[in-house]
C-alpha positions in Angstrom: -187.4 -99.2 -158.2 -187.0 -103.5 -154.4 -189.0 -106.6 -155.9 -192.1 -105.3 -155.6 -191.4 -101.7 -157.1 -191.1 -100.8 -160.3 -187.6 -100.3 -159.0 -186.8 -103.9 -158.7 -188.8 -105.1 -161.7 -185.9 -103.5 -163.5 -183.6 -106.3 -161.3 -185.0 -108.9 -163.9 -182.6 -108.4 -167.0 -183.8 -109.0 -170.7 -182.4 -112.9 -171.0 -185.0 -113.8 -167.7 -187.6 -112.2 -169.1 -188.4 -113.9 -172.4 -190.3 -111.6 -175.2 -192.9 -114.2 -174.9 -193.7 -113.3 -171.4 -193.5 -110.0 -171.7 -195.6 -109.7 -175.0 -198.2 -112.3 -175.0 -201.4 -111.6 -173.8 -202.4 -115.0 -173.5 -202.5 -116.4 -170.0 -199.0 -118.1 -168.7 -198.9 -121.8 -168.2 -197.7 -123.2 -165.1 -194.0 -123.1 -165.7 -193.6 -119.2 -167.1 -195.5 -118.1 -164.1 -193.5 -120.3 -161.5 -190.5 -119.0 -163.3 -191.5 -115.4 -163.8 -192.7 -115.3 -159.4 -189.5 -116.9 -158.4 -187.3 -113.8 -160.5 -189.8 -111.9 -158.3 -188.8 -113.5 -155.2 -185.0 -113.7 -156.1 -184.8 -109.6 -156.4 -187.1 -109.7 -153.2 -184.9 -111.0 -150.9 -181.8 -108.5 -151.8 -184.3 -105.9 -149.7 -185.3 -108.6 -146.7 -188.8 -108.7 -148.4 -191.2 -111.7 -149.8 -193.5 -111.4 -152.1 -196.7 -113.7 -151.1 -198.7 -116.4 -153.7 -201.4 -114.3 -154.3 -199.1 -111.6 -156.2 -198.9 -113.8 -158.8 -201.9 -112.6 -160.4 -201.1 -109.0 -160.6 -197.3 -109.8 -161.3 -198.5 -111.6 -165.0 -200.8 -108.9 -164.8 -198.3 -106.0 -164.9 -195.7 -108.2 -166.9 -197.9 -108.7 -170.0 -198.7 -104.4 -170.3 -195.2 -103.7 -169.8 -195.5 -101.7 -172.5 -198.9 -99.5 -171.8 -197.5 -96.7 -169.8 -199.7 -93.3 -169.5 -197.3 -90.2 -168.5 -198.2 -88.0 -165.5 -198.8 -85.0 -167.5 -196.7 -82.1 -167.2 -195.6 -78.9 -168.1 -191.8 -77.6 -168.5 -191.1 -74.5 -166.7 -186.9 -74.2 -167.8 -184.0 -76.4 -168.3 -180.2 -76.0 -167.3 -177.7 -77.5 -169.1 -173.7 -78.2 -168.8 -172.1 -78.9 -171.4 -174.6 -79.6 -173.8 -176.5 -82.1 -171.5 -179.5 -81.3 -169.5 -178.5 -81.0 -165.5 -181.7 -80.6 -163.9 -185.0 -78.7 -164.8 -188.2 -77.7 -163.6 -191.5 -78.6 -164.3 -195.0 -77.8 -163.3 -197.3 -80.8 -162.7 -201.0 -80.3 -162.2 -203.5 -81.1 -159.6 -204.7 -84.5 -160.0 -206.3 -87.5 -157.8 -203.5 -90.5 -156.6 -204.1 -93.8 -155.4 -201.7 -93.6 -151.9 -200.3 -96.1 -149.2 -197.9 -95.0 -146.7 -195.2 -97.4 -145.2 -193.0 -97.1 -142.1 -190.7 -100.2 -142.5 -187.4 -100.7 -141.3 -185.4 -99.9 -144.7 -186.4 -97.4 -147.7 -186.6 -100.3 -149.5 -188.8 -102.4 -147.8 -191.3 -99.5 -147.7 -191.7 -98.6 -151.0 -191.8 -102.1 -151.9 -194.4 -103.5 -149.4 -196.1 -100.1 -150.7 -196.4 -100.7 -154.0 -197.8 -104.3 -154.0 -200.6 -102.9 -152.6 -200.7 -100.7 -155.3 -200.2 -103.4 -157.8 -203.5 -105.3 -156.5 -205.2 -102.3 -156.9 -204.4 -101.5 -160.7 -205.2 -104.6 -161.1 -208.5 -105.0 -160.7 -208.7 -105.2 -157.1 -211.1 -102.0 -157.2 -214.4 -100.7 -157.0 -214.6 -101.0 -161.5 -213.5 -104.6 -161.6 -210.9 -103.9 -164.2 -207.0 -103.5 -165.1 -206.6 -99.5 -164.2 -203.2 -99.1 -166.4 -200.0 -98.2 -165.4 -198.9 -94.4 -164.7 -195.2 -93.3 -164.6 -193.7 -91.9 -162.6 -194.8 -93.6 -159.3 -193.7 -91.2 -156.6 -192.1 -91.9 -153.1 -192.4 -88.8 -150.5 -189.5 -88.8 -147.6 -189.5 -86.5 -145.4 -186.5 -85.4 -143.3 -185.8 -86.3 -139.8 -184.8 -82.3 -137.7 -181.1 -83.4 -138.9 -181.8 -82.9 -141.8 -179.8 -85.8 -142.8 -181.9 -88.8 -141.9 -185.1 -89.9 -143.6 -188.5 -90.1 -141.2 -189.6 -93.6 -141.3 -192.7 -93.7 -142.8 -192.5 -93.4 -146.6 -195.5 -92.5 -149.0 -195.9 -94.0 -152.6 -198.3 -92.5 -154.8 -199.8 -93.9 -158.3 -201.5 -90.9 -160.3 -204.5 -92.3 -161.6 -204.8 -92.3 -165.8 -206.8 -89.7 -167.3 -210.0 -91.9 -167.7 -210.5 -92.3 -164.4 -209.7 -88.7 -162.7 -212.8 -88.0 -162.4 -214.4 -90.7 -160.9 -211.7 -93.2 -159.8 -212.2 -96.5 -158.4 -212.3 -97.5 -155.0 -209.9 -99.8 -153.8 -210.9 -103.0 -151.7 -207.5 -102.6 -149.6 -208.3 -100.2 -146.6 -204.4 -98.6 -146.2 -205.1 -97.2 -150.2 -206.2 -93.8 -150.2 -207.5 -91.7 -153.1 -205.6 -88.2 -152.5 -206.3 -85.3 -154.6 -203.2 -83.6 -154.6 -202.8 -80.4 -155.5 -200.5 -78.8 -158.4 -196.5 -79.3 -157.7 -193.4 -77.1 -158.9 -190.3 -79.2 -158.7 -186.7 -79.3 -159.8 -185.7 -82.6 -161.0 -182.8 -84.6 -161.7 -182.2 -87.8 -163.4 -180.2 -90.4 -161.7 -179.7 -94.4 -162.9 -179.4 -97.5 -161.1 -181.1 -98.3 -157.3 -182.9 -96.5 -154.9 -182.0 -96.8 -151.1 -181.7 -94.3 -148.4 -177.9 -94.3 -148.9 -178.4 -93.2 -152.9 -181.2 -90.6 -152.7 -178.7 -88.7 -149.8 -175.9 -89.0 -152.5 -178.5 -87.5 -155.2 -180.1 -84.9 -152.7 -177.0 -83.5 -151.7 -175.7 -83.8 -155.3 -178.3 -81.4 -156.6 -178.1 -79.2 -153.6 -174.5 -78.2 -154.8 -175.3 -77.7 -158.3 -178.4 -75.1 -157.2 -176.5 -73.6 -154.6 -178.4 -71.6 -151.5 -181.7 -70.8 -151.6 -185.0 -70.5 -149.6 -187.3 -71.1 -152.4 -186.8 -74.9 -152.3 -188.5 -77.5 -149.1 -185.4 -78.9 -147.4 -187.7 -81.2 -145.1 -189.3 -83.3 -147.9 -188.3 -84.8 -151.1 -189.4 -87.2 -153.7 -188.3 -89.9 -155.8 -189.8 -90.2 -159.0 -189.5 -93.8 -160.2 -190.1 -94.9 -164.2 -188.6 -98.4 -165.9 -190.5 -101.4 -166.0 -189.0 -104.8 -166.2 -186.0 -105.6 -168.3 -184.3 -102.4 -168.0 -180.7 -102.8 -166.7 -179.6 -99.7 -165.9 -183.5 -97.6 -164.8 -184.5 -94.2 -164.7 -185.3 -92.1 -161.7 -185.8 -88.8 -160.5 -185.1 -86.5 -157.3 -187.6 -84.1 -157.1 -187.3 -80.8 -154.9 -190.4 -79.3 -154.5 -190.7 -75.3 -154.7 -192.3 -73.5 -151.7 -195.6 -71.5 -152.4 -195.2 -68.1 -153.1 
């Protein structure tokens, strides 16, 4: 999860990112928050992106409630296992209103990155309520396939699910490209992969889980989502392919 993704906060490794940081809710002084924004600009410019001044806000922001994570709530429908270890499963996940910005840069990675700044700004009180939303995981990002079948259409979607207390009403966000969504219920098969996300990976994993489920008609071939969980400090992150069962 490029600098500004969850993905690439998980760049940072636990020896950058002091507990202090991390923990303290008391407001950084000038040298943590230079230091913390230039770890954000360092993983950055790996994916030919820069992440402007007035991040620096929502970067602290995010960085001191590292730890208050709601879960997208869902329902398990089966697992399959190999060997004692869990190869994919499926899960229902109900209808629900997200906060959504789509992105047609020229990499994966610049997309979902430029994406979820925007998204950033927006938890953090860049809204209609004034206030620090919380954080939701997963964040998802929605390719969908060029005719090939092979290569990835160039806009991206990213999607935060907004928490529970604010489903009903949520708040408006001040940035015009954020739209509230409600989406409606999904029935996917997941995988878990580690490590980054680029166009070349999520082929790799798509075509990975292709071969352990074999043929079938009952799965969309022409989109697919990434479902994207660690925060910063995590080495080695946590993400998900998701195939997305057709309606019956």
């Amino acid at each position: 999860m490029a600098l500004i993704s969850i993905e690439d906060l998980a760049e940072l490794d636990d020896e950058q990112l002091d507990d202090d940081i991390t923990d303290n809710p008391e407001p950084m002084d000038d040298e943590e928050e230079e230091r913390l924004y230039a770890h954000w600009q360092s993983v950055a410019s790996t994916h030919q992106v820069s992440v402007p001044r007035e991040m620096t806000g929502p970067i602290q922001e995010m960085t001191r409630r590292n730890q208050q994570r709601e879960q997208v709530p869902f329902a398990t429908v089966s697992q399959h296992e190999k060997l004692g270890e869990v190869v994919y499963e499926e899960r229902i996940y109900p209808a629900g209103k997200w906060a959504c910005v789509t992105k047609g840069e020229k990499l994966y990675e610049q997309s979902i990155s430029m994406a979820f700044m925007k998204l950033m700004r927006y938890i953090c009180k860049e809204n209609s309520a004034g206030r620090h939303l919380g954080m939701t995981i997963p964040v998802l990002n929605e390719i969908h396939m060029q005719e090939d079948g092979i290569r990835f259409m160039k806009d991206i979607l990213t999607a935060y699910y907004l928490p529970a207390e604010f489903q009903e009403s949520p708040p408006e966000p001040a940035d015009p490209e954020i739209t509230i969504v409600h989406r409606e219920s999904l029935r996917v098969i997941t995988r878990v992969f580690f490590g980054t996300t680029t166009e070349e990976t999520i082929t790799r994993q798509i075509n990975l889980l292709w071969e352990q489920l074999g043929s079938t008609d009952s799965l969309h071939r022409d989109i697919y989502m990434v479902a994207v969980y660690e925060n910063p400090g995590v080495s080695c992150r946590r993400n998900e392919i998701w195939f997305i069962r057709r309606e019956p």
